[in-house]
C-alpha positions in Angstrom: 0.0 0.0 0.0 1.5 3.7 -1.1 2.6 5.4 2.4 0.7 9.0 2.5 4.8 11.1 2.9 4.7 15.2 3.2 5.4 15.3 -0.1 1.6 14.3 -1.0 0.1 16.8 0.5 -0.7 20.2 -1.0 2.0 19.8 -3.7 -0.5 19.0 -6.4 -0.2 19.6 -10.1 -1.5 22.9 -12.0 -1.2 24.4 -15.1 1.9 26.2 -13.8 3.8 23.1 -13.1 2.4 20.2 -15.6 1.6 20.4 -19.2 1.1 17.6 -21.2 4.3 16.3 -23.1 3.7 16.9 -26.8 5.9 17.6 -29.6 3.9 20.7 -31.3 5.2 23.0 -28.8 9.2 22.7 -30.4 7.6 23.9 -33.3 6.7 27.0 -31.2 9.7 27.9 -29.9 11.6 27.0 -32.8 9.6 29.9 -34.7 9.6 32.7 -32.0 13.5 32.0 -31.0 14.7 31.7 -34.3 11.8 32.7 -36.9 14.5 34.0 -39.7 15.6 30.6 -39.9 15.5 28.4 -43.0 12.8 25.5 -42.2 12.2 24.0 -45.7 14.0 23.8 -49.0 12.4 22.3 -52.0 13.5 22.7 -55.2 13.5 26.9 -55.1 11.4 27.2 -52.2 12.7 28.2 -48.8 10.4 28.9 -45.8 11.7 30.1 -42.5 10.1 28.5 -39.2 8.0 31.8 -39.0 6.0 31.1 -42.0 6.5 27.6 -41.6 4.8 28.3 -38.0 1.6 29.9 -39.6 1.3 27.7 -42.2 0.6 24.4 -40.1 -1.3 26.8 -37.7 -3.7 27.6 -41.2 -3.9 24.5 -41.5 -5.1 23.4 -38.1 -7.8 26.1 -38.0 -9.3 25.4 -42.0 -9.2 21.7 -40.4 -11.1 22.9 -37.3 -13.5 24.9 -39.8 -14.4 21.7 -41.5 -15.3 20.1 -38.2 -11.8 18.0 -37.9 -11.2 17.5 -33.7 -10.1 15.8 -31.7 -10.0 11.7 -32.2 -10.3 11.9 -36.2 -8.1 10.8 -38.6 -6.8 12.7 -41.3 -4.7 10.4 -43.9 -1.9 11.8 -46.2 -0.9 10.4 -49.3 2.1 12.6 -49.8 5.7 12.2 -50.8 8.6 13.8 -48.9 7.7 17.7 -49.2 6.8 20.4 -47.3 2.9 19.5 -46.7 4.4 16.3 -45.4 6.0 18.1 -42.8 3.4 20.6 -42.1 0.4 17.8 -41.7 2.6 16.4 -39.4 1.7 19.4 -37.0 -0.9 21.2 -38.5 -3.3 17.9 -38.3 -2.5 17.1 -34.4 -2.9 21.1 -33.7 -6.4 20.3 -34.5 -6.8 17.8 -31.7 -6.9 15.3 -35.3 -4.5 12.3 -35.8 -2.2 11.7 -38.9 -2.3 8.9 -40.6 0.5 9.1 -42.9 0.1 6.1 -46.0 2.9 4.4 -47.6 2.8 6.1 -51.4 3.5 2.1 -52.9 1.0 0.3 -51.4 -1.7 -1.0 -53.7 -5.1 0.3 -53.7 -6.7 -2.4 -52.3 -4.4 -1.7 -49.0 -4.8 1.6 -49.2 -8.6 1.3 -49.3 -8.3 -0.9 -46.0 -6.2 1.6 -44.5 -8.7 4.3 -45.3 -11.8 2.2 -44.1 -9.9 0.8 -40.6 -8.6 4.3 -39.5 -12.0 6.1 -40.4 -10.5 8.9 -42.4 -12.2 11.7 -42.9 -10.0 13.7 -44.9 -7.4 12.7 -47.7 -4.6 14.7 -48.5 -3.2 13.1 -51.8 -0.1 14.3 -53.7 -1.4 14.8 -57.7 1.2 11.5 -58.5 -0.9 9.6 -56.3 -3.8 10.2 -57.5 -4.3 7.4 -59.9 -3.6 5.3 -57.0 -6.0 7.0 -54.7 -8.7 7.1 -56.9 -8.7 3.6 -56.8 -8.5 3.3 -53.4 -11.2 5.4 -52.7 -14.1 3.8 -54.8 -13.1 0.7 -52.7 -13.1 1.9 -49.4 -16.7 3.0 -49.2 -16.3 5.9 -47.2 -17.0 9.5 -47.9 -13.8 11.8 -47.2 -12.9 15.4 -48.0 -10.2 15.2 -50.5 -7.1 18.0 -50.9 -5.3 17.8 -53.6 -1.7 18.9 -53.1 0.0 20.1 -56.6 3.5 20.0 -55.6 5.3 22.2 -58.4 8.1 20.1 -58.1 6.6 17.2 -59.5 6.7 17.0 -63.3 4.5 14.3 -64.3 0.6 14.2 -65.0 -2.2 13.8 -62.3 -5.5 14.7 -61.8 -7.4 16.3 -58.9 -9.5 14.1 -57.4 -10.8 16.4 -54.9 -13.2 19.9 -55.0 -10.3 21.8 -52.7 -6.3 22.6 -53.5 -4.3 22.7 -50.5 -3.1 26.0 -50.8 -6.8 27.2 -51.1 -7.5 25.0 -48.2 -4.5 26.9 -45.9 -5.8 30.2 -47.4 -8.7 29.3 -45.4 -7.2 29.1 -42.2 -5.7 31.6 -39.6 -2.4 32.0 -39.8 -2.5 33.0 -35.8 -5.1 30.0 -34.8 -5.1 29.7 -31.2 -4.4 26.1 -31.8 -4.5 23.9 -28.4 -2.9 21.6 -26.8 -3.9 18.0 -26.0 -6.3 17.4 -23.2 -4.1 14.5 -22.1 -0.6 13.1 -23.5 -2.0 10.1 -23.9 -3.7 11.3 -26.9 -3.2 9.7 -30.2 -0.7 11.7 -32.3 -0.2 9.6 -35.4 -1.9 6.3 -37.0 1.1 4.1 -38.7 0.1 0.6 -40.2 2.6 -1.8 -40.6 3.5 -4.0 -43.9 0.6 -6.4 -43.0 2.9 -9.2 -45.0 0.6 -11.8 -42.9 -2.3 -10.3 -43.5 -4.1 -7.2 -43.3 -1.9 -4.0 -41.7 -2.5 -3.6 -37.8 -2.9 0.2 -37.3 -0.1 1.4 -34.8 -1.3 3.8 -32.5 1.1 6.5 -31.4 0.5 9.3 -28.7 1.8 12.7 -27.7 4.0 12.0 -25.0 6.0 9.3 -26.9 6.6 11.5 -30.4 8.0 13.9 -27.9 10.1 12.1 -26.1 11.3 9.4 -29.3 11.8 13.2 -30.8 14.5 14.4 -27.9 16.1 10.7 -28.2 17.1 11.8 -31.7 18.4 14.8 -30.6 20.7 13.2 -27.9 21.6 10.1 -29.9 22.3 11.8 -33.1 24.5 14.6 -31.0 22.1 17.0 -33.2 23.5 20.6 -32.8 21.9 23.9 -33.0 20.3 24.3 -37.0 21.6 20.9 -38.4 20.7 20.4 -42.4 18.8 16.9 -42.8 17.9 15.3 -46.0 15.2 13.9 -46.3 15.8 10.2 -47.7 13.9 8.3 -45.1 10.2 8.5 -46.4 8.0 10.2 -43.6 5.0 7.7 -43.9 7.7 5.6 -42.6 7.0 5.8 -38.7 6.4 9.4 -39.3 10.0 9.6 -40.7 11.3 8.1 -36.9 9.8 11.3 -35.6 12.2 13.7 -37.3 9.4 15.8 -38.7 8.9 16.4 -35.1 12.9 16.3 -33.8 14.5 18.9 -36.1 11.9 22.0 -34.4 14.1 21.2 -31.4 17.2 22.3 -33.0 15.4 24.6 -35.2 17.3 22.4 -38.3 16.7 22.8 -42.1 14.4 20.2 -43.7 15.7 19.3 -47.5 12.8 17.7 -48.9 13.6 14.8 -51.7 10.7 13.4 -53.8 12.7 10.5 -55.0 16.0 9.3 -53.5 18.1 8.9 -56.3 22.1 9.4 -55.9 23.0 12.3 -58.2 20.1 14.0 -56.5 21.0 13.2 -53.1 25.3 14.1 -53.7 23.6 17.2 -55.3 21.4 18.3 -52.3 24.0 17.3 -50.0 26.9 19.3 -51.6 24.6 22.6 -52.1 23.3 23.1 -48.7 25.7 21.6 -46.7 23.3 18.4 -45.1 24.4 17.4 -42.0 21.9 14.2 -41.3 20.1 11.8 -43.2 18.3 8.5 -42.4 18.0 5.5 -44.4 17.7 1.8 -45.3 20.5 -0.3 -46.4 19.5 0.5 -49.8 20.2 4.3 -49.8 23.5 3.5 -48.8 23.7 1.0 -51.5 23.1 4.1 -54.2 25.9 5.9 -52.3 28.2 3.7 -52.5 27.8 2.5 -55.8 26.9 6.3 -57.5 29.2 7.2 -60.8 31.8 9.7 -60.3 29.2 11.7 -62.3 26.6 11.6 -59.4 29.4 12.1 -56.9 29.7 15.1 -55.6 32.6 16.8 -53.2 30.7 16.7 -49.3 31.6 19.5 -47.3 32.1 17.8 -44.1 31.4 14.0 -43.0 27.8 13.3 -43.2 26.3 11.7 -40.4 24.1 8.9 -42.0 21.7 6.4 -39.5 20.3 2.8 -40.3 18.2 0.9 -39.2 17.6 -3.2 -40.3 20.2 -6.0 -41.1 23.7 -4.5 -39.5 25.5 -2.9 -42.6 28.0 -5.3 -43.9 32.1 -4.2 -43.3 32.4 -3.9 -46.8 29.2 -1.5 -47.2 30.7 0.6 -43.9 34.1 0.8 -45.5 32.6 2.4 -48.5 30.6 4.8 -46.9 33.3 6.0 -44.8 35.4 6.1 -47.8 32.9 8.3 -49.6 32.6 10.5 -46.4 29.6 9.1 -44.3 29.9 8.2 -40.4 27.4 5.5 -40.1 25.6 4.8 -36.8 23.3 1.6 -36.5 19.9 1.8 -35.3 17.2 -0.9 -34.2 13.8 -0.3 -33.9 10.1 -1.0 -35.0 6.6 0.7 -36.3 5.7 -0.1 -32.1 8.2 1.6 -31.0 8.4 5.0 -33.0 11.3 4.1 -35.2 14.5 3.3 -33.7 14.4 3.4 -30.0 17.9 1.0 -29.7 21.6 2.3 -30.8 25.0 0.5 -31.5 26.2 3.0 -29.1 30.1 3.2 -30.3 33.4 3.1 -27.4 36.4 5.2 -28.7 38.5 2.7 -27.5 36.8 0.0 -30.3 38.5 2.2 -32.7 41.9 0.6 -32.0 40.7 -3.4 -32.4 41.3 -5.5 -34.8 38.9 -4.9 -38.0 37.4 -8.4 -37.3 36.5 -7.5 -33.6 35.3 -3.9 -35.0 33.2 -6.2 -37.4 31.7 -7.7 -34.2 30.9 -4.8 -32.3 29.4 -3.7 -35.3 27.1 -6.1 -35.9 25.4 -6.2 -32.7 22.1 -3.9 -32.8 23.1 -2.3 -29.1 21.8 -0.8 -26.4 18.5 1.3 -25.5 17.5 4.9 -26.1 17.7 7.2 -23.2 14.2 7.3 -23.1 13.5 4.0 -23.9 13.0 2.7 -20.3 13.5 -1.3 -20.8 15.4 -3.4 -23.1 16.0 -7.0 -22.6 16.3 -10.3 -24.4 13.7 -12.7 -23.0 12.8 -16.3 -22.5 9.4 -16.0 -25.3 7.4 -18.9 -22.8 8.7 -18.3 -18.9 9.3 -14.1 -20.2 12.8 -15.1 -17.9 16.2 -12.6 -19.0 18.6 -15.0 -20.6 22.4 -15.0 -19.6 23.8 -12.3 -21.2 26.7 -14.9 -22.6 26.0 -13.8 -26.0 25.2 -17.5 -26.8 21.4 -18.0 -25.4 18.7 -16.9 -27.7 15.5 -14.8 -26.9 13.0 -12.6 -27.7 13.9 -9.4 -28.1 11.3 -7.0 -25.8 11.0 -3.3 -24.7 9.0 -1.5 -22.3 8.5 2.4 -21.7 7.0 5.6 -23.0 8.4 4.8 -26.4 6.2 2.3 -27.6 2.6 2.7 -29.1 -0.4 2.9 -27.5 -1.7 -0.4 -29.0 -3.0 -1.4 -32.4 -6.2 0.3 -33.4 -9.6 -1.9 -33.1 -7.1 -4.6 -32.3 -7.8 -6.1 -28.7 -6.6 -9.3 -29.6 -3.0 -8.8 -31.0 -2.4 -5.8 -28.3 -2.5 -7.9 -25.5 -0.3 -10.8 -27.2 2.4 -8.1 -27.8 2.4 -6.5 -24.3 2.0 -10.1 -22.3 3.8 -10.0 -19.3 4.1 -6.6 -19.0 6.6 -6.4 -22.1 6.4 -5.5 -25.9 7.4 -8.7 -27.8 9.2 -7.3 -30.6 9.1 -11.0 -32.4 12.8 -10.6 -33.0 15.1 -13.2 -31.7 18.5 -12.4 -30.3 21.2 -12.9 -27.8 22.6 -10.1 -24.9 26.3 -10.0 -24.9 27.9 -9.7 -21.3 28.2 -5.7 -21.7 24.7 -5.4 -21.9 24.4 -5.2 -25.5 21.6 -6.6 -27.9 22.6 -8.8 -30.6 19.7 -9.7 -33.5 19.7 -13.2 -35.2 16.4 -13.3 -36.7 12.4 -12.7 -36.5 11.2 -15.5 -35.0 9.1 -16.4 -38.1 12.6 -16.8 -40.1 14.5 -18.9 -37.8 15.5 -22.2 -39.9 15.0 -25.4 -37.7 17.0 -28.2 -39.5 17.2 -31.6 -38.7 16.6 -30.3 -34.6 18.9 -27.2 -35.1 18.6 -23.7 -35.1 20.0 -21.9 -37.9 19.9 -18.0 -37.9 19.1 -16.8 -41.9 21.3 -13.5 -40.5 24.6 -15.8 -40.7 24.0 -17.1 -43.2 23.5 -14.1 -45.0 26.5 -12.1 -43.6 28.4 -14.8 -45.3 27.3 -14.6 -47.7 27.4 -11.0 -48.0 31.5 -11.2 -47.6 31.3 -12.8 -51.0 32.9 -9.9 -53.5 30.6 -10.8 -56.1 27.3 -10.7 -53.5 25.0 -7.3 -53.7 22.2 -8.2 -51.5 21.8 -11.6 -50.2 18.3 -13.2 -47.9 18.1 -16.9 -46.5 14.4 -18.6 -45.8 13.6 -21.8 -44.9 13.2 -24.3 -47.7 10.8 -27.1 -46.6 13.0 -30.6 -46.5 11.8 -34.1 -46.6 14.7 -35.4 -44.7 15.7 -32.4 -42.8 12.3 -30.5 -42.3 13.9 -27.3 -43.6 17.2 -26.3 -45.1 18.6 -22.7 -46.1 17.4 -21.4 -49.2 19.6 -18.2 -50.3 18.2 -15.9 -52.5 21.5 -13.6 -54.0 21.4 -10.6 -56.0 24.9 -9.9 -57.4 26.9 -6.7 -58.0 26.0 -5.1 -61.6 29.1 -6.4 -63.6 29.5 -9.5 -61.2 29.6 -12.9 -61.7 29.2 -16.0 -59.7 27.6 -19.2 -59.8 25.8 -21.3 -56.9 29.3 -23.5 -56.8 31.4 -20.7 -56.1 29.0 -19.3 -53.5 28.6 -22.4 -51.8 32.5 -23.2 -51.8 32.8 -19.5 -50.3 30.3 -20.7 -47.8 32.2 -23.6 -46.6 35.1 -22.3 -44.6 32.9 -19.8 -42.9 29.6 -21.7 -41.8 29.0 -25.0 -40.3 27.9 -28.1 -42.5 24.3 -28.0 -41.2 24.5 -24.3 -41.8 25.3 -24.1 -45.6 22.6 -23.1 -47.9 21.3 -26.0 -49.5 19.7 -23.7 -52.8 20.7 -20.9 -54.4 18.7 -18.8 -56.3 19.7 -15.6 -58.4 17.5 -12.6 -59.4 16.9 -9.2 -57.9 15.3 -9.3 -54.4 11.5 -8.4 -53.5 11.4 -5.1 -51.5 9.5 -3.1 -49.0 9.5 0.9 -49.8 11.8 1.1 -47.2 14.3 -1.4 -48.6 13.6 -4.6 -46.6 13.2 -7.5 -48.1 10.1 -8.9 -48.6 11.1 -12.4 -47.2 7.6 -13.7 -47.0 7.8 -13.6 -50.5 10.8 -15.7 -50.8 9.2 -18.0 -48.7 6.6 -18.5 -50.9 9.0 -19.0 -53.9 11.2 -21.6 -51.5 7.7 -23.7 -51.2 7.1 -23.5 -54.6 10.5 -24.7 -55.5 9.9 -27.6 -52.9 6.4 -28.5 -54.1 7.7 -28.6 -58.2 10.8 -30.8 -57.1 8.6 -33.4 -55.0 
C-alpha cells in the first residue's frame, strides 16, 4: 500500500507546473527563438520556421473549420515535401491524428487503411492520385479530399478532390489559437505496418512518446543547433522516426527529396551543406555504388543512421570512404522508429577490424528514453544469460512504444504479455549489456533439430565480393524439415555461380549451416528497402512443391 509522505500533500499539479508532453510545442519555440531561420527547402522554395509556424497553424484552423477534432483521422498520401511536414503538426494542432500512408501500397491496401482508421479527410499528392482514386471507390467511405500540386513534380495527375491545399491553408488563420492535447496520452499519429501476414494492424502512437522518441534523436544523433537533414527516409515511414517532429528542437533545415536517387542526393548534400540523413541499407547501396558523375565533393562527413540488417564491413568501408559516419539503429513501427543504438566506445577504434566487425554487428543498447530493453525467454518471459550464446526474444517496455493497435484487442494484448512488448525478434545479450539480432522468429531455420539464424548465413554470404544483397528462408525438406534457401542478388558487372558461393560458404559456416539452394535474381522489397522475405518463402515452397 502507497505510504501518504509530506510530499503528497498540497503539492498537487497545476497548469503552472504540468503540461502535457507533446511535440507541437518545439515547433513553437523554434519559430519565436529563431523565426528567420531556413525551415524547408524544395527545389526553389525556402520557408523560414516563421512562415512555416503559420502555415501548419492555417492548417489546423481550416481543419477545425471543417469540423476536424479531436480523435479523427486525417490520412496523407504525400511524398517527402513540405505539406508532409506541415500535416505532421498542422493535423494534431487540431486535436486530429495523422495517418500518414505508404505512397506504394496497392489500392486495395490503401482502401483498407482508409476504411480501418475512419478517415475523414485525404490529402493526396497529384502522383498519387491514380492510386487514390482507386483506393477510394473501394473503401466506401465519404472523405474530404485535398489535392496537393506540388510544383516540383513533373509528371501528369489529376485532382481528385473539390479543394487545392493552398486554397484550403488560405482558409485558415495563420495565428489559430491552436490547443494543446487534453491528455498526452492522446493519439498523435496512425502508422500501419507492412501487413505481409495479413491485413496491416494500425499502430497507434500518442503525444508524450513522439515527444520524447523526438529528444532521443536529438541526444543520440549529438544534433547541434540548426543541423541540415535530408530527407531520404520516407515520412509515412514511422512518421520519418519522428524527425518531422525532432528537427523543431534544433530549429534544423528540412531538405525535402521526392525521389531518392544518388545524383540528386550528392547534389542536395553538396549545395546546402546536409548534415543528417536516415536511411535503409539500400540508400547507402546508391551511395556507395553512385558514378563519379553523381558524386559530388561533401563538405564535411555526413552523419548517416540505419536501421535493419547490421551494414556489412564492406558497405561501412565504402561509406566512410565516400565521407559518411554510419551509426546503427534498431527499432520497429511499435516503438516509434528506432528506439535502440549501436552506441560506439572510442576505444573500439583501436581493435582488430574483425572485432570492429563484431561490435558492429550487434544492434546495441536502448534509447535514453527508452526505459527497458532485454532479451527474453518468449514462454517463462525469464532474461537469458547475457553470454551472447542463449537466444531470446527481443522486448522493450516504456513511453516509447505505441499505445496499441487500433480496433485490435486481440493482437495488443499478445504483444504487451507479461508486462513487455514482444518485438518477435530473436536475439542474444552480450555480457556488456548489449543486444545482438539473429532473426524474426518467423525466419528462424529449424533443421534436422537445429537452429539456424538466416542473418549468418546471410552475412556470409554477404563477404562474398561478387554478393550485392543476399536473404536466406527456410526451404521445406523431406529429410531435414527445412534447409537454407539463399536468395543472391549480385553486383552489376559481377559474376558468380551457386558452386562458387557455396564453396565461399564452406570455410565460414557449419555443415548444417550451408545453404542448401541458391537462387539468383533481384530481391523483393519493401518501400523502405527490406526484403520482402515472406515472399521468398513462398518461392522456396514452390521450388519444394515442383521438385517433389
Amino acid at each position: 500500500m502507497r505510504r501518504d509522505t509530506i510530499y503528497d500533500r498540497d503539492l498537487d499539479r497545476n497548469p503552472a507546473n504540468h503540461q502535457p508532453l507533446t511535440p507541437l510545442g518545439y515547433l513553437d519555440r523554434a519559430a519565436r527563438v529563431f523565426p528567420d531561420q531556413v525551415a524547408v527547402i524544395h527545389g526553389s522554395l525556402r520557408r523560414s520556421y516563421a512562415e512555416l509556424y503559420a502555415r501548419c497553424r492555417r492548417l489546423a484552423s481550416a481543419l477545425a473549420a471543417h469540423g476536424i477534432g479531436r480523435g479523427d483521422t486525417v490520412a496523407v498520401l504525400l511524398a517527402n515535401t513540405p505539406a508532409m511536414i506541415e500535416c505532421h503538426y498542422g493535423v494534431p494542432m487540431a486535436g486530429a491524428v495523422l495517418n500518414t500512408l505508404n505512397t506504394r501500397l496497392d489500392a486495395a491496401a490503401l482502401a483498407f487503411c482508409l476504411a480501418h482508421g475512419e478517415a475523414k479527410v485525404l490529402v493526396v499528392d497529384r502522383e498519387f492520385s491514380g492510386i487514390a482514386r482507386e483506393a477510394l471507390a473501394q473503401a466506401g467511405r465519404s472523405l474530404l479530399v485535398i489535392d496537393d500540386d506540388d510544383p516540383e513534380y513533373a509528371g501528369a495527375g489529376e485532382a481528385l478532390g473539390t479543394c487545392d491545399y493552398e486554397a484550403f491553408l488560405a482558409k485558415g488563420d495563420p495565428e489559430h489559437d491552436w490547443a494543446m492535447p487534453d491528455d498526452e496520452w492522446d493519439a498523435i499519429s496512425l502508422n500501419y505496418t507492412s501487413g505481409t501476414t495479413g491485413d496491416p494492424k494500425g499502430v497507434v502512437y500518442h503525444h508524450r512518446g513522439a515527444a520524447l522518441l523526438s529528444l532521443g534523436n536529438v541526444v543520440t544523433g549529438a544534433l547541434g543547433q540548426h543541423p541540415v537533414y535530408l530527407w531520404t527516409l520516407p515520412m509515412f515511414h514511422c512518421n520519418g522516426w519522428c524527425f518531422p517532429w525532432t528537427l523543431s528542437i534544433v530549429a534544423g533545415t528540412h531538405v525535402c527529396l521526392r525521389q531518392v536517387r544518388a545524383g540528386a542526393m550528392y547534389a542536395l548534400m553538396a549545395e546546402h551543406g546536409v548534415t543528417h540523413l536516415c536511411g535503409a541499407p539500400i540508400v547507402m547501396q546508391l551511395l556507395i555504388n553512385a558514378s563519379d558523375a553523381e558524386r559530388r565533393p561533401l563538405p564535411h562527413r555526413v552523419a548517416f543512421f540505419t536501421a535493419a540488417a547490421p551494414p556489412p564491413e564492406a558497405v561501412l568501408a565504402g561509406m566512410r570512404e565516400a565521407g559518411f559516419a554510419v551509426t546503427h539503429l534498431y527499432g520497429l513501427t511499435e516503438s516509434y522508429g528506432p528506439a535502440v543504438v549501436n552506441a560506439w566506445h572510442a576505444e573500439w577504434d583501436d581493435l582488430p577490424a574483425d572485432a570492429q566487425a563484431a561490435k558492429k554487428a550487434r544492434q546495441g543498447v536502448r534509447y535514453p528514453v527508452l526505459e527497458g530493453l532485454d532479451v527474453r525467454d518468449p514462454e517463462t518471459l525469464e532474461s537469458v544469460p547475457a553470454d551472447g550464446k542463449t537466444m531470446g526474444e527481443v522486448m522493450m517496455r516504456g513511453n516509447v512504444v505505441m499505445r496499441g493497435y487500433l480496433k485490435n484487442p486481440a493482437s495488443t494484448e499478445a504483444a504487451f504479455r507479461g508486462g513487455w512488448f514482444h518485438t518477435g525478434d530473436l536475439g542474444v545479450k552480450h555480457a556488456d549489456g548489449y543486444v545482438q539480432l539473429k532473426d524474426r522468429s518467423k525466419d528462424i531455420i529449424i533443421s534436422g533439430g537445429e537452429n539456424i539464424s538466416s542473418i549468418e548465413v546471410e552475412d556470409a554470404l554477404f563477404k562474398h565480393p561478387a554478393v550485392a544483397a543476399a536473404a536466406v528462408v527456410a526451404k521445406p525438406d523431406d529429410k531435414w524439415g527445412e534447409t537454407p534457401c539463399a536468395f543472391v542478388e549480385l553486383k552489376e558487372g559481377a559474376s558468380a555461380d551457386a558452386d562458387d558461393l557455396i564453396r565461399w560458404c564452406r570455410g565460414r559456416l557449419a555443415a548444417y549451416k550451408m545453404p542448401r539452394t541458391i537462387v539468383f535474381g533481384e530481391l523483393p522489397k519493401t518501400s523502405t528497402g527490406k526484403v520482402q522475405k515472406y515472399l521468398l518463402r513462398e518461392r522456396a515452397r514452390a521450388g519444394s512443391e515442383q521438385e517433389s
